[in-house]
N, C-alpha and C positions, 0 to 999 in steps of 0.2 A: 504493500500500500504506500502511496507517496506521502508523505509526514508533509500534513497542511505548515501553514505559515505562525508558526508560535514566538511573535515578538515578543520578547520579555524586555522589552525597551518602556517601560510604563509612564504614561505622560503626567497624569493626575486631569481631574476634571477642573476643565478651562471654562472660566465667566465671563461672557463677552458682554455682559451688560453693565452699566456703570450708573450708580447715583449720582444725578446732577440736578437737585429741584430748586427752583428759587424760595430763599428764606421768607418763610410765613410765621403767623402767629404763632406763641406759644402756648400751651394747653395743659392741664392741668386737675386734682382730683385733690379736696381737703377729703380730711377724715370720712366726717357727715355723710358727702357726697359718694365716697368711694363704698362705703357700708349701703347705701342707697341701690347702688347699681349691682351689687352681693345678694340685696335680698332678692333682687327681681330675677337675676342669675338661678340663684338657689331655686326658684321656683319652678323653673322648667326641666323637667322629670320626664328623662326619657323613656320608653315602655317599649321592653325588649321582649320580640315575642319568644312562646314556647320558654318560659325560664324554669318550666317546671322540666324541661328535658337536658338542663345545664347541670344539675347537681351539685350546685355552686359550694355548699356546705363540705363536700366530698371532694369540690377541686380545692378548697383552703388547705386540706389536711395533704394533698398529694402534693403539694408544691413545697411543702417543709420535708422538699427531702433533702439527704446528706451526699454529695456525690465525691467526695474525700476519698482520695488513696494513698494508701501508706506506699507503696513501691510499685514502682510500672515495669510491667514485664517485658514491653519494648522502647525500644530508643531505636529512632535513624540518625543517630550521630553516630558521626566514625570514633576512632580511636584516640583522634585529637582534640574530640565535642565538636567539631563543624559539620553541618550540615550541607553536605554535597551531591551536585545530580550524579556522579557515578559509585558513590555508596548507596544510594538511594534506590539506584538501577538493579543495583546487585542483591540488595534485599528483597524490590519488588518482584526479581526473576524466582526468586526461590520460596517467595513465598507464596507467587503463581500455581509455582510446580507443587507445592504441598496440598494447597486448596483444591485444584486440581485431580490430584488422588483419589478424592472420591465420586469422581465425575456428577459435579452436581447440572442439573439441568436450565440450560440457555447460555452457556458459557465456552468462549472458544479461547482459546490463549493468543498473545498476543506472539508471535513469534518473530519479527521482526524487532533486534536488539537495539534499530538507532531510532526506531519510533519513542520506545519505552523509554531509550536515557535522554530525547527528546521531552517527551511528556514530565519527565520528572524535572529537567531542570527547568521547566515554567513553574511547577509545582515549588520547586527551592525559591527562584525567585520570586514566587507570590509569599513565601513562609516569611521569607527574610524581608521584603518590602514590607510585609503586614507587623511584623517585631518590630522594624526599627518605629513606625509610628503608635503601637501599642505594646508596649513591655510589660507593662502589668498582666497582660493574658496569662494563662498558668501554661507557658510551651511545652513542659514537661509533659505534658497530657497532650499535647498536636504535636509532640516528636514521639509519644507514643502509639497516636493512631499510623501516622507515616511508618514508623517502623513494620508495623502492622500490613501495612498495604499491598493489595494486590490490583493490578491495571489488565483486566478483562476485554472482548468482546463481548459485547450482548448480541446473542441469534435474531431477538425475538424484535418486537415492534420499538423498543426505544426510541424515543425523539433522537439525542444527539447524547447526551452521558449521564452518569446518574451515580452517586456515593450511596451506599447501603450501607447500614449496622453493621454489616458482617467486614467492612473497613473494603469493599470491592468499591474499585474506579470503573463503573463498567460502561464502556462508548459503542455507541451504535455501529455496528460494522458495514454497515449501507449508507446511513444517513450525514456523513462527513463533508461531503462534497453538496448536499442538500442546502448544508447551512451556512457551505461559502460559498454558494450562487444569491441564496436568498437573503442575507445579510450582510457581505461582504467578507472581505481577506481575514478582518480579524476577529471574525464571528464566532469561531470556532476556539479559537485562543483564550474568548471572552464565556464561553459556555466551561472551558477547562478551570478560569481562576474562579467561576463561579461555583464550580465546584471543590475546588480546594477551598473556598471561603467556607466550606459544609466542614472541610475536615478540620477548620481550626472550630466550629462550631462546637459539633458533635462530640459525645462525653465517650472515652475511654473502654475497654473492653474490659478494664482493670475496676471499673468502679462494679460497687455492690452495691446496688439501689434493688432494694427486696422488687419485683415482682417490676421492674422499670426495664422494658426490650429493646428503648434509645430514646436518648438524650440529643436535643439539637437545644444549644443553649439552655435557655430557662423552660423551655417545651419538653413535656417525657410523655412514650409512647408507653401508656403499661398495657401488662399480659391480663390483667384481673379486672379492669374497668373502662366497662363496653362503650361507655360515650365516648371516653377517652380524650374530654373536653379540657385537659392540659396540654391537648397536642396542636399546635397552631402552626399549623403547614404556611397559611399566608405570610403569618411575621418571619418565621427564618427564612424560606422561601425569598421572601420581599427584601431582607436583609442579606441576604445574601448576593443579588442581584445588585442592591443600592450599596454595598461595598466593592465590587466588580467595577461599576461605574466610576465609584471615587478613585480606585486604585488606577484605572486603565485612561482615566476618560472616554469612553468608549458609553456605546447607544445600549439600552437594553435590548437582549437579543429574546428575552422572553418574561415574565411578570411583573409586565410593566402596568397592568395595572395593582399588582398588592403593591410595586415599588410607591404607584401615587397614595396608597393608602397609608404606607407607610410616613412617605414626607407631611401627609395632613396630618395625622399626630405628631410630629416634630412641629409643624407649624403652631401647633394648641398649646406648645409649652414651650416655645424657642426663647420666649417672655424670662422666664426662668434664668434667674442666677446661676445657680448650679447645674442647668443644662447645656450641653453643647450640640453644636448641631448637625452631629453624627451620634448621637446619645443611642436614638433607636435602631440604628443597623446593627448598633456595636453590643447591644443589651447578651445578645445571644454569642456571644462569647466568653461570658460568663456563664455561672450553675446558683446565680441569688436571687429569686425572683421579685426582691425586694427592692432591687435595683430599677427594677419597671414600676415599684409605686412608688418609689424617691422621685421618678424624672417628673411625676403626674402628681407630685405632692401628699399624696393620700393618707392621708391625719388618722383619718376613724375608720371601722369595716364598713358602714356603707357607702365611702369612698372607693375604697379596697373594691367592692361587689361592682361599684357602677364599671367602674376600670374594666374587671374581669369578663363582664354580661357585653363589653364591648370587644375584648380580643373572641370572644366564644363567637358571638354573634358573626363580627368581621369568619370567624373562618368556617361558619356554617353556609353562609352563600359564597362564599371566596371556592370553597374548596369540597362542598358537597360529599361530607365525608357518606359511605353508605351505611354507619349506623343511623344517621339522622334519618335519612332517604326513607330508613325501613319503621323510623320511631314516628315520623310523620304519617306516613299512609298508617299505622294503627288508629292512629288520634283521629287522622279527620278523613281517614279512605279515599286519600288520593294519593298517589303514585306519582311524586315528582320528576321519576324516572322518564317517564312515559308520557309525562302531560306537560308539553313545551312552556304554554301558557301559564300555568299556574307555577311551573318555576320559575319564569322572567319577573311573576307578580313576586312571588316571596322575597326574590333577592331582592327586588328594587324596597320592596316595603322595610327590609333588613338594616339598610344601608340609613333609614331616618333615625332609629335611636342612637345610632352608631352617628352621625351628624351632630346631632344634639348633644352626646356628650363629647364630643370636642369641642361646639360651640360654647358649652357650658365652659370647657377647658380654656379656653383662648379669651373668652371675656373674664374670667376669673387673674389670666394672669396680665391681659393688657391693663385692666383694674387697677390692681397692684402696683404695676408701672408709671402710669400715670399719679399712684399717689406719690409715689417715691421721686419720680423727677418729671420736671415737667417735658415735654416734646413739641416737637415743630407740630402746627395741624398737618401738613401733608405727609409729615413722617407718620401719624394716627391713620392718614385716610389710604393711605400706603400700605400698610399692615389690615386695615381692614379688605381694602378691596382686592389683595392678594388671597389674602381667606376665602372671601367670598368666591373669590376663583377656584381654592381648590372645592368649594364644596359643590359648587356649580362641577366641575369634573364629574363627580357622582351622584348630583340627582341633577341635573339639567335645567335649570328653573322655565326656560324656553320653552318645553315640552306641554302643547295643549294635551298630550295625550297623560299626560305623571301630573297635572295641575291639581287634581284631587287629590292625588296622594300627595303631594309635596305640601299641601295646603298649611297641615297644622305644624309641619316644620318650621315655615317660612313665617306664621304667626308668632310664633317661640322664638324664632332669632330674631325680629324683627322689635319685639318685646326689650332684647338685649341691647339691641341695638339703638333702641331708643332712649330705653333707661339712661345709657352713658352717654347719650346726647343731651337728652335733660339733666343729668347729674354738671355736664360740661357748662353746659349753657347758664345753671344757677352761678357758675362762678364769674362765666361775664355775662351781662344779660345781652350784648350787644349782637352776640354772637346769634349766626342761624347756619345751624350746623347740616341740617336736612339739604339746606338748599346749594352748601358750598357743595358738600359730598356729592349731590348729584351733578354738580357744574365737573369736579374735580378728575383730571387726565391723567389717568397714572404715568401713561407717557409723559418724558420733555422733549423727545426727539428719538431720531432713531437708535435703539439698543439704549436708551438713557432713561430713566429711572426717574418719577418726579417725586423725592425723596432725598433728604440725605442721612438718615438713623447714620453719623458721625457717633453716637452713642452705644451703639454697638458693635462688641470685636469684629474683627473682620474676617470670622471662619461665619456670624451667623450672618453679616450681610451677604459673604459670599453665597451661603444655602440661600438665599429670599433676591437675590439677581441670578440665579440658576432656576430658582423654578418659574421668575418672572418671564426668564427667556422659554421654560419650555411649554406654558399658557402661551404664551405670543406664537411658540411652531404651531398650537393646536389651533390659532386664531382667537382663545376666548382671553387673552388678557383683557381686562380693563371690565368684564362682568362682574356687577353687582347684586346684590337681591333686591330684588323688586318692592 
């Protein structure tokens, strides 16, 4: 087979867009005011359906697990602790040929030797690019899955590659040239870091989680518990793609939309002191699920709960696990499998609680920020109508045909949105906030930003002029709610 185009020459993701807005009012939230716009916040209560099928009580308890190990039985470092693509090679060959032995089914070996020490040294160089920017990860655990690794063919229907539990790289032995016509040269390069982003993920073959079949970050797939509602295919899935990205600069070559689902929760807490704005790719490279309710604040359990009822949710229409499929048709005897229509209706209905709590998210911490310092208004209506775009992404507010359903959504944001209008407005009365916000052009010109949040580092203005520019590829920059 001829070894596609594996640049390990990694650019990092480029922002072509730049803030230049002309200096406006300043804006601002007292006490009073900022408690005002909380209560009306606080109010809107999203309502996630089927929570009787989440076992929410049962995923609290699954998520305190321990995934600590005393000594790892592999290491792919050599003898000097470096980690190289022909050590690498040498262990993947022999651990092929062991796997192998008991001829498990849909598995060819790779037998070409400069494909494999190919594949691995992209593999090293994604390992070592991804260390030097996170060093706190626990490598000892991603130098034990690698050690572990074997680089398969798959016979069978496979998109283009895929990382299982059992630590297999297994790549489609058809579909290679598939996805460098339909994507381009380095589609295929970008589908392999995407999957070594799985192998810094994914937990160890070393760890003893009683009744746990695999770990992708803060998500475990158990043997004993049929919803299996801790297992959130969207979020590693999405984060794993949306680190591909960051590392490569390079396009998503495939879940691109969990990746937008993902960046709208970064947007709902980008507000956030303690967040950065790679928090959520990064979460699942960790084993503390605690880590996902630090980024989202979550003080009490029924913070905790709303949190969790929204990753459940996100990945019950995201990813249509078939326990649901088959807990659904008991409840209401319809067969989402089979009935086109009623599953276009559940997701879209899915995707409104899951809205509402980000919106709740992102008016709680733009709140906050305003009491704390004050801001340009177009730096305000900037961050708003960026929002508003990504929510527009997932329900379309355009749509005569989702206007029903969008209905009680767009009353509830709009709610928030006004509270903090009024709450602004009591501090200067001069102010007519409704009327600028609708005049108000995100654009200043072309690729320019009307904005300048100078107030913010420059990794989060960089994420909020990336995603500005990737609403403008789809055409909807500059949507607002109605």
């Amino acid at each position: 087979m001829e070894i596609p185009p594996l640049d390990a020459d990694f650019t990092g993701r480029q922002v072509s867009y730049t803030f230049a807005g002309q200096p406006s009012q300043a804006v601002s939230l007292s006490a009073d005011g900022a408690a005002a716009v909380m209560e009306i916040v606080a109010a809107q209560q999203p309502e996630y359906p089927d929570m009787d099928l989440y076992e929410l009580e049962e995923v609290k308890k699954r998520l305190d697990f321990d995934a600590s190990v005393q000594t790892h039985r592999f290491s792919a470092l050599d003898s000097a602790g470096d980690l190289k693509p022909e050590h690498l090679s040498t262990l993947v060959k022999a651990n092929n040929e062991k796997f192998l032995e008991d001829k498990p089914f849909g598995y060819t070996d790779v037998e070409d030797e400069d494909y494999i020490l190919a594949l691995c040294g992209l593999i090293v160089a994604t390992v070592k690019a991804m260390k030097a920017q996170y060093p706190q990860i626990d490598w000892q655990r991603v130098y034990c899955n690698l050690g572990n690794l074997k680089i398969l063919y798959d016979d069978g229907m496979l998109s283009y590659a895929q990382v299982n539990e059992k630590l297999v790289l297994a790549i489609s032995k058809y579909n290679t040239s598939i996805v460098l016509n339909m994507k381009g040269e380095d589609a295929f390069r970008n589908v392999l870091v995407h999957e070594t982003m799985h192998l810094i993920q994914i937990g160890c073959t070393c760890e003893n989680i009683e009744n746990g079949q695999r770990r992708c970050g803060i998500c475990v797939y158990w043997e004993d518990f049929t919803p299996n509602t801790t297992d959130w295919g969207w979020f590693f899935e999405g984060a794993a793609e949306r680190n591909m990205c960051n590392l490569t600069g390079g396009q998503a070559t495939s879940y691109q939309y969990k990746m937008d689902y993902l960046c709208s929760f970064t947007m709902s807490v980008l507000l956030r002191g303690d967040v950065q704005a790679d928090t959520m790719e990064t979460l699942c490279f960790y084993d503390d699920p605690q880590l996902l309710f630090d980024a989202f604040g979550c003080e009490t359990p029924a913070e905790q709960e709303e949190l969790l009822c929204a990753m459940i949710c996100m990945n019950l229409f995201q990813m249509q696990p078939e326990w649901f499929m088959l807990a659904y048709e008991e409840k209401y005897g319809i067969d989402l499998r089979q009935d086109e229509q009623a599953l276009n209706e559940f997701c879209y209905r899915s995707k409104i609680p899951v809205c509402t709590t980000l919106a709740r998210e992102f008016y709680e911490n733009l709140t906050a920020s305003l009491q704390e310092t004050p801001m340009q208004r177009n730096d305000l209506f900037f961050l708003l109508n960026l929002f508003e775009g990504h929510l527009n992404q997932h329900l379309d507010y355009g749509s005569a045909e989702k206007a029903q359903i969008n209905a009680p959504f767009l009353e509830s944001y709009r709610a928030m949105r006004s509270a903090l209008f009024d709450a602004l407005e009591a501090e200067d009365p001069d102010l007519d906030l409704d009327g600028l916000y609708t005049a108000y052009e995100i654009q200043a010109g072309e690729k320019t930003l009307n904005a300048d949040l100078s107030w913010l580092p420059r990794e989060k203005r960089d994420f909020l002029a990336e995603r500005a520019a990737w609403q403008d590829s789809l055409m909807e920059l500059g949507v607002k709610v109605p």
